[in-house]
C-alpha positions in Angstrom: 0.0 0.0 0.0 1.2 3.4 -1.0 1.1 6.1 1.9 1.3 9.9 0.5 2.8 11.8 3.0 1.7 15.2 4.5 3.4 17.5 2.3 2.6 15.4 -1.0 -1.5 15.3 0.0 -1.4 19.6 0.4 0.7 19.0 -2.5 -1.8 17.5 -4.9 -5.0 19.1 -3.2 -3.4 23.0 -4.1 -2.9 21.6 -7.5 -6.4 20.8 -7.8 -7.8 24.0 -6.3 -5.7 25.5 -8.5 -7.2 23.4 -11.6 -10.9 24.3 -10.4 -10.2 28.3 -10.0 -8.6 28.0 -13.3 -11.7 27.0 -15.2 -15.3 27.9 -14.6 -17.5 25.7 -12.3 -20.0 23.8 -15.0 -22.7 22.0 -13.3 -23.9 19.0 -14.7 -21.7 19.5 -17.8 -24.2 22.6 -18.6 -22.2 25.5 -20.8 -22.2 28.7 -19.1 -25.1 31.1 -20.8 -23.8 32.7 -23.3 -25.5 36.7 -23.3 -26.0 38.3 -26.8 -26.6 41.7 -27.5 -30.3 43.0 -28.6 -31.1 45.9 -30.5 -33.6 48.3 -31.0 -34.1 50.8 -33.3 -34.5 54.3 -31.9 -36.7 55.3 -34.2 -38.9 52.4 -32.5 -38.5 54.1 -29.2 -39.9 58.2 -29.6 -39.7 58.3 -25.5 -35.7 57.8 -26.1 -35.2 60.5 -28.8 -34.1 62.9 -26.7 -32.8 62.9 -23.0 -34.6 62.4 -20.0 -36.8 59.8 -21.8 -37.7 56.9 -20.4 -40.0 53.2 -21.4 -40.2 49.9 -20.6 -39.9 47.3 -23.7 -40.1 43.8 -23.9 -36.4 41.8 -25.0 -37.1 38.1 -25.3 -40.2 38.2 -23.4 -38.1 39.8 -20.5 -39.1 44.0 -19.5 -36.4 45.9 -19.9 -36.4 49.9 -18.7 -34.7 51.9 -20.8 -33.6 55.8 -20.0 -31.9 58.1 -22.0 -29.5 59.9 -19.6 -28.0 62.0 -22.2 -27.1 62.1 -25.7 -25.1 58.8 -25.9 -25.9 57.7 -22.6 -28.4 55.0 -21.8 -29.1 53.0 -18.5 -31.3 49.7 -18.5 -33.2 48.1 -15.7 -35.2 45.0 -14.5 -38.4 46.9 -13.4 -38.6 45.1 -10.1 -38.2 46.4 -6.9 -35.5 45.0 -4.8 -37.2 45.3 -1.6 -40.6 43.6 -2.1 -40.6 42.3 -6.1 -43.3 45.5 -7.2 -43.0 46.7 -10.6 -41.0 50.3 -11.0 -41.8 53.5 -13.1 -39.9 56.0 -14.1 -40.0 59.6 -13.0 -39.2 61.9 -15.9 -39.3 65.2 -14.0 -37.3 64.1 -10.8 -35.1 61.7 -13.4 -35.7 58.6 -10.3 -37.1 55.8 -10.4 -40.0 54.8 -8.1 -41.7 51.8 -6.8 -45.6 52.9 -6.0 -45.5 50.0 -3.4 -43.7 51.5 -0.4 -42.6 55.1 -2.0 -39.1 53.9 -2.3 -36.8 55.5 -5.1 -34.2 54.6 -7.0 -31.5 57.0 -8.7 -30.5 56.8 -12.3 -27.4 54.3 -11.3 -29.8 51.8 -10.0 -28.7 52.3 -6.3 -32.1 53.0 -3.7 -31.8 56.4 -2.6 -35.1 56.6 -0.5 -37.5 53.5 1.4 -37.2 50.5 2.5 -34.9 48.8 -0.7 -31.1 48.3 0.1 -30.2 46.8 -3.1 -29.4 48.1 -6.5 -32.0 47.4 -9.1 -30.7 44.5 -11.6 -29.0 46.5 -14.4 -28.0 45.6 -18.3 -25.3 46.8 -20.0 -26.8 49.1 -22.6 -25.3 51.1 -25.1 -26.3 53.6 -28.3 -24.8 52.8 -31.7 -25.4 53.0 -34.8 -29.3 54.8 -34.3 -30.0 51.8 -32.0 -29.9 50.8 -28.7 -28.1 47.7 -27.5 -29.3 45.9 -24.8 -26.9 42.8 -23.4 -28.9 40.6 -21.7 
Protein backbone atom coordinates (compact mmCIF):
# COMPACT_ATOMS: atom_id res chain seq x y z
CA UNK A 1 0.00 0.00 0.00
CA UNK A 2 1.18 3.45 -0.96
CA UNK A 3 1.09 6.14 1.88
CA UNK A 4 1.35 9.86 0.47
CA UNK A 5 2.79 11.79 2.98
CA UNK A 6 1.68 15.20 4.50
CA UNK A 7 3.37 17.46 2.32
CA UNK A 8 2.64 15.39 -1.05
CA UNK A 9 -1.49 15.31 -0.04
CA UNK A 10 -1.44 19.62 0.37
CA UNK A 11 0.66 19.03 -2.51
CA UNK A 12 -1.84 17.50 -4.86
CA UNK A 13 -4.97 19.10 -3.25
CA UNK A 14 -3.42 22.96 -4.12
CA UNK A 15 -2.92 21.64 -7.55
CA UNK A 16 -6.44 20.85 -7.82
CA UNK A 17 -7.84 23.97 -6.34
CA UNK A 18 -5.70 25.47 -8.49
CA UNK A 19 -7.25 23.40 -11.57
CA UNK A 20 -10.88 24.29 -10.37
CA UNK A 21 -10.19 28.28 -9.97
CA UNK A 22 -8.58 28.02 -13.28
CA UNK A 23 -11.73 26.97 -15.19
CA UNK A 24 -15.29 27.91 -14.63
CA UNK A 25 -17.51 25.73 -12.29
CA UNK A 26 -20.01 23.80 -15.01
CA UNK A 27 -22.72 21.99 -13.29
CA UNK A 28 -23.89 18.96 -14.69
CA UNK A 29 -21.75 19.45 -17.84
CA UNK A 30 -24.21 22.56 -18.64
CA UNK A 31 -22.17 25.47 -20.76
CA UNK A 32 -22.19 28.69 -19.08
CA UNK A 33 -25.08 31.06 -20.84
CA UNK A 34 -23.75 32.74 -23.34
CA UNK A 35 -25.47 36.73 -23.25
CA UNK A 36 -26.04 38.35 -26.80
CA UNK A 37 -26.64 41.75 -27.48
CA UNK A 38 -30.31 43.04 -28.59
CA UNK A 39 -31.12 45.94 -30.52
CA UNK A 40 -33.56 48.27 -31.00
CA UNK A 41 -34.08 50.78 -33.31
CA UNK A 42 -34.46 54.28 -31.87
CA UNK A 43 -36.65 55.34 -34.22
CA UNK A 44 -38.86 52.42 -32.48
CA UNK A 45 -38.54 54.09 -29.24
CA UNK A 46 -39.89 58.17 -29.60
CA UNK A 47 -39.68 58.32 -25.53
CA UNK A 48 -35.74 57.78 -26.10
CA UNK A 49 -35.18 60.52 -28.80
CA UNK A 50 -34.09 62.94 -26.71
CA UNK A 51 -32.79 62.89 -22.99
CA UNK A 52 -34.63 62.43 -20.00
CA UNK A 53 -36.84 59.78 -21.77
CA UNK A 54 -37.71 56.88 -20.39
CA UNK A 55 -40.00 53.23 -21.38
CA UNK A 56 -40.18 49.90 -20.60
CA UNK A 57 -39.89 47.28 -23.69
CA UNK A 58 -40.11 43.76 -23.87
CA UNK A 59 -36.35 41.77 -24.95
CA UNK A 60 -37.14 38.06 -25.30
CA UNK A 61 -40.22 38.16 -23.43
CA UNK A 62 -38.13 39.82 -20.53
CA UNK A 63 -39.12 44.01 -19.49
CA UNK A 64 -36.39 45.86 -19.93
CA UNK A 65 -36.36 49.89 -18.70
CA UNK A 66 -34.74 51.91 -20.80
CA UNK A 67 -33.64 55.80 -20.04
CA UNK A 68 -31.94 58.11 -21.95
CA UNK A 69 -29.52 59.88 -19.56
CA UNK A 70 -27.98 62.03 -22.19
CA UNK A 71 -27.13 62.08 -25.75
CA UNK A 72 -25.11 58.80 -25.88
CA UNK A 73 -25.94 57.69 -22.60
CA UNK A 74 -28.45 54.99 -21.84
CA UNK A 75 -29.09 52.98 -18.54
CA UNK A 76 -31.26 49.71 -18.54
CA UNK A 77 -33.20 48.09 -15.68
CA UNK A 78 -35.15 44.97 -14.45
CA UNK A 79 -38.43 46.92 -13.44
CA UNK A 80 -38.57 45.10 -10.06
CA UNK A 81 -38.23 46.36 -6.90
CA UNK A 82 -35.52 44.98 -4.80
CA UNK A 83 -37.21 45.34 -1.65
CA UNK A 84 -40.58 43.59 -2.10
CA UNK A 85 -40.57 42.30 -6.10
CA UNK A 86 -43.35 45.54 -7.24
CA UNK A 87 -42.97 46.68 -10.61
CA UNK A 88 -40.96 50.35 -11.05
CA UNK A 89 -41.83 53.47 -13.08
CA UNK A 90 -39.89 56.04 -14.11
CA UNK A 91 -40.01 59.58 -13.04
CA UNK A 92 -39.23 61.87 -15.91
CA UNK A 93 -39.32 65.17 -13.96
CA UNK A 94 -37.26 64.08 -10.84
CA UNK A 95 -35.07 61.68 -13.39
CA UNK A 96 -35.72 58.58 -10.35
CA UNK A 97 -37.07 55.77 -10.40
CA UNK A 98 -40.03 54.79 -8.08
CA UNK A 99 -41.75 51.84 -6.76
CA UNK A 100 -45.63 52.88 -5.98
CA UNK A 101 -45.49 50.00 -3.44
CA UNK A 102 -43.74 51.53 -0.42
CA UNK A 103 -42.58 55.07 -2.01
CA UNK A 104 -39.09 53.91 -2.32
CA UNK A 105 -36.82 55.52 -5.12
CA UNK A 106 -34.18 54.64 -7.04
CA UNK A 107 -31.55 56.96 -8.68
CA UNK A 108 -30.54 56.78 -12.29
CA UNK A 109 -27.42 54.33 -11.32
CA UNK A 110 -29.83 51.82 -10.05
CA UNK A 111 -28.73 52.32 -6.28
CA UNK A 112 -32.11 52.97 -3.68
CA UNK A 113 -31.75 56.45 -2.55
CA UNK A 114 -35.11 56.60 -0.52
CA UNK A 115 -37.55 53.53 1.36
CA UNK A 116 -37.23 50.51 2.55
CA UNK A 117 -34.88 48.82 -0.71
CA UNK A 118 -31.11 48.31 0.10
CA UNK A 119 -30.19 46.85 -3.07
CA UNK A 120 -29.43 48.14 -6.50
CA UNK A 121 -32.00 47.43 -9.12
CA UNK A 122 -30.72 44.46 -11.62
CA UNK A 123 -28.97 46.48 -14.44
CA UNK A 124 -27.98 45.59 -18.35
CA UNK A 125 -25.30 46.77 -20.01
CA UNK A 126 -26.80 49.11 -22.64
CA UNK A 127 -25.30 51.08 -25.12
CA UNK A 128 -26.27 53.62 -28.35
CA UNK A 129 -24.78 52.78 -31.75
CA UNK A 130 -25.37 53.02 -34.80
CA UNK A 131 -29.27 54.83 -34.29
CA UNK A 132 -29.98 51.78 -32.00
CA UNK A 133 -29.87 50.78 -28.66
CA UNK A 134 -28.11 47.72 -27.53
CA UNK A 135 -29.30 45.91 -24.79
CA UNK A 136 -26.92 42.81 -23.37
CA UNK A 137 -28.92 40.57 -21.71
Amino acid sequence: MNEISRKGFFAVLGGGLALMLMKPLRVFGAEPAKKKALAVPLSTLPELATPGGGTIVKLKDIPVMLIRVDEKTVVAYKPVCTHDKCAVQYNATDKNIVCPCHQAKFDLTGKPIMGPPTIPLESYKAIIRDDKVLVVM
